[in-house]
C-alpha positions as CSV (number, residue, x, y, z in Angstrom):
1,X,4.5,7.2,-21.4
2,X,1.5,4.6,-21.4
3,X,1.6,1.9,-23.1
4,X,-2.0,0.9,-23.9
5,X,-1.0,-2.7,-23.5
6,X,-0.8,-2.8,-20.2
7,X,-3.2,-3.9,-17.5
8,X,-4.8,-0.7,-15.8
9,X,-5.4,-1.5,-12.6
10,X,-8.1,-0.6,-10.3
11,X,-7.1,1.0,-7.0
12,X,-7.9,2.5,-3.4
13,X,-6.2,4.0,-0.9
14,X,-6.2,4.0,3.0
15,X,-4.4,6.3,5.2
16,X,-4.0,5.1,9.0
17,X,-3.5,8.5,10.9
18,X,-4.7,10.1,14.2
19,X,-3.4,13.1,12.8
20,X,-3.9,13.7,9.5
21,X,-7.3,14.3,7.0
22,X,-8.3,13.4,3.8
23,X,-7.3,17.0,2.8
24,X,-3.8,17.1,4.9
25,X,-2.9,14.1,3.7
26,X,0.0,14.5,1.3
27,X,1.1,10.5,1.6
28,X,-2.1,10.0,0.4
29,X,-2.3,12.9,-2.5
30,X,0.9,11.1,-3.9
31,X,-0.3,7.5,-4.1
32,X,-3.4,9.0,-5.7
33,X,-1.2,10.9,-8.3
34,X,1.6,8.7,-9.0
35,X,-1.3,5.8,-9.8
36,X,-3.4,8.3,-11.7
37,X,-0.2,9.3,-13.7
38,X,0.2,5.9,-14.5
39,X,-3.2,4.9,-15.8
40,X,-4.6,3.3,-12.8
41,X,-7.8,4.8,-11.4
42,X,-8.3,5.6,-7.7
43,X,-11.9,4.3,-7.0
44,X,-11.6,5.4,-3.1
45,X,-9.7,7.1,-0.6
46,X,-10.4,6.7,3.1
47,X,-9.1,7.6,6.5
48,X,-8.7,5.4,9.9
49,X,-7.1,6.2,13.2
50,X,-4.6,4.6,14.4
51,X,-6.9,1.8,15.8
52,X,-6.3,-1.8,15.2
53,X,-10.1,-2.7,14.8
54,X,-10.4,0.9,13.0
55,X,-8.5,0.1,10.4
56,X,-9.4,-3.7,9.8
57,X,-12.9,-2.5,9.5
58,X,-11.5,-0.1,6.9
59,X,-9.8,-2.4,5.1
60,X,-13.0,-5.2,5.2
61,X,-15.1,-2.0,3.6
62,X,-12.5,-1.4,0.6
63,X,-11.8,-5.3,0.0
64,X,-15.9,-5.6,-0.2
65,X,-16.0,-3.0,-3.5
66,X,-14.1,-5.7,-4.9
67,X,-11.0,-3.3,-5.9
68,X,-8.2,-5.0,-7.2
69,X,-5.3,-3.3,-5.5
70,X,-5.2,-1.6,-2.0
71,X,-2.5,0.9,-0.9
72,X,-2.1,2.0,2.9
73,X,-0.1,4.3,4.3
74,X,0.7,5.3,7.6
75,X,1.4,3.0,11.1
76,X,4.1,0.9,9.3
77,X,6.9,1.7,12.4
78,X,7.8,0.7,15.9
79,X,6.3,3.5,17.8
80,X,3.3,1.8,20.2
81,X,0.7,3.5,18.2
82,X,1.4,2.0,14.8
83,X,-0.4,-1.1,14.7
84,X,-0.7,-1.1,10.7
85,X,1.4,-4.4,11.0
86,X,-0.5,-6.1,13.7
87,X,-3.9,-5.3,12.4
88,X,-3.3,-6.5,8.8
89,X,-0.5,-8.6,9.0
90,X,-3.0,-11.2,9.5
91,X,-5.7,-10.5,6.8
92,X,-2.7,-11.2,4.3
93,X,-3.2,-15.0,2.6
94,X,0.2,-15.0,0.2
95,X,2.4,-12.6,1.2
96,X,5.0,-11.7,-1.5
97,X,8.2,-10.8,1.1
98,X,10.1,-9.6,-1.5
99,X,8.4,-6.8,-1.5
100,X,9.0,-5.6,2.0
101,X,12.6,-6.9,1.9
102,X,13.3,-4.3,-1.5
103,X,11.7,-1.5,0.7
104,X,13.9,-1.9,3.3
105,X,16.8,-2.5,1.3
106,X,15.9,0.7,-1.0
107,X,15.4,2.6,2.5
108,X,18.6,1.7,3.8
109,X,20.6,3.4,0.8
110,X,18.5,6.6,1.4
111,X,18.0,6.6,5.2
112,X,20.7,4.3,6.2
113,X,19.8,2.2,9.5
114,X,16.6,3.7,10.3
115,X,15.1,1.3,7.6
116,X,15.5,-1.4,9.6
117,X,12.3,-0.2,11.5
118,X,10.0,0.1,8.5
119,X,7.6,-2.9,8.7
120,X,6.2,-2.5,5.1
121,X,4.5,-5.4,3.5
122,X,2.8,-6.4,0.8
123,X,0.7,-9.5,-0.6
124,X,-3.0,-10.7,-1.7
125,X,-5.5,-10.4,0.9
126,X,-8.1,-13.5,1.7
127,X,-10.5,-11.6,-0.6
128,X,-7.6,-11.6,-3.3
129,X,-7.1,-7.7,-3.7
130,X,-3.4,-6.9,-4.0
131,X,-2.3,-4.9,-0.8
132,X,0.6,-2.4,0.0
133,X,1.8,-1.6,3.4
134,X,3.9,1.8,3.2
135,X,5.1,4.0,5.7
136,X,3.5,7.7,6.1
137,X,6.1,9.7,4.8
138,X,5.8,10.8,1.7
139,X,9.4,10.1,0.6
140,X,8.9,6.6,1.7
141,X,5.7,6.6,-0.1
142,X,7.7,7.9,-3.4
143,X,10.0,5.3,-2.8
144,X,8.1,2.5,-2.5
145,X,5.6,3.7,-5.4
146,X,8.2,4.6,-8.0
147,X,10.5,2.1,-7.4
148,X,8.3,-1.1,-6.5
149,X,4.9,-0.8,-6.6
150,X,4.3,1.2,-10.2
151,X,7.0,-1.0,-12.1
152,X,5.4,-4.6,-11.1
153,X,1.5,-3.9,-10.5
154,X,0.3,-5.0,-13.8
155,X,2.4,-8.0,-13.8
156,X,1.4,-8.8,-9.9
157,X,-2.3,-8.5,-11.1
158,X,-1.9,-10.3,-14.4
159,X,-0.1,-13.3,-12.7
160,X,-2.6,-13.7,-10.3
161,X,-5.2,-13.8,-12.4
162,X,-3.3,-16.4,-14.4
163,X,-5.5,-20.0,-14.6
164,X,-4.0,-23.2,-13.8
């Protein structure tokens, strides 16, 4: 069901795996179907390693095209090679916690404690693109796309654009 009304919403995706290719990459295939599904195009879909300067070089090349929303997935744990967190943590200028808080607490009915080590995030970048932090499983990525992401981005990118 699309209602025409609503703001469609320009979109990339980045996957953060040592493992995993574009075409291996069923994370990545769901973002791209689930926003697709719901009338917002996929402009890009790229791959970094698990690299800290990797992946903020990624993001720097998506935020460049100007795409209103970004979607990673991938690196969002504990384990000492996800450094999702620590490498975009910081390119974040309003975070919206609420987002990362809902996750967890969605998680923790489904998964039970092992949310607590999800370090999902979300909020507008210094170039003001909306960005999503999920984990790399795809059930976290239907979790967080269904249930938080798809419901509220229109009305994220609508009230940003919103004038004084």
């Amino acid at each position: 069901m699309h209602d025409s009304n609503v703001l469609q919403v320009d979109c990339a995706i980045l996957t953060i795996s040592d493992t995993r290719t574009l075409e291996t990459d069923a994370s990545g295939m769901m973002i791209k179907e689930l926003l697709e599904a719901s009338g917002h195009p996929v402009l890009e879909r790229v791959l970094a390693p698990d690299d800290a300067d990797e992946i903020r070089l990624a993001l720097k090349r998506l935020e460049e095209k100007q795409i209103s929303c970004l979607i990673s997935t991938g690196g969002t744990g504990i384990s000492k090679r996800d450094v999702t967190f620590e490498a975009l943590f910081q390119q974040i200028e309003q975070e919206i916690p609420g987002f990362g808080e809902l996750f967890r607490m969605i998680s923790y009915q489904e998964i039970g404690s092992k949310a607590m080590a999800s370090r999902a995030f979300a909020g507008f970048t210094k170039r003001d693109s909306l960005f999503f932090a999920l984990p790399g499983s795809k059930n976290a990525v239907q979790t967080g796309m269904q249930n938080l992401i798809l419901p509220e981005l229109p009305h994220l990118i609508a009230e940003r654009r919103k004038q004084l």
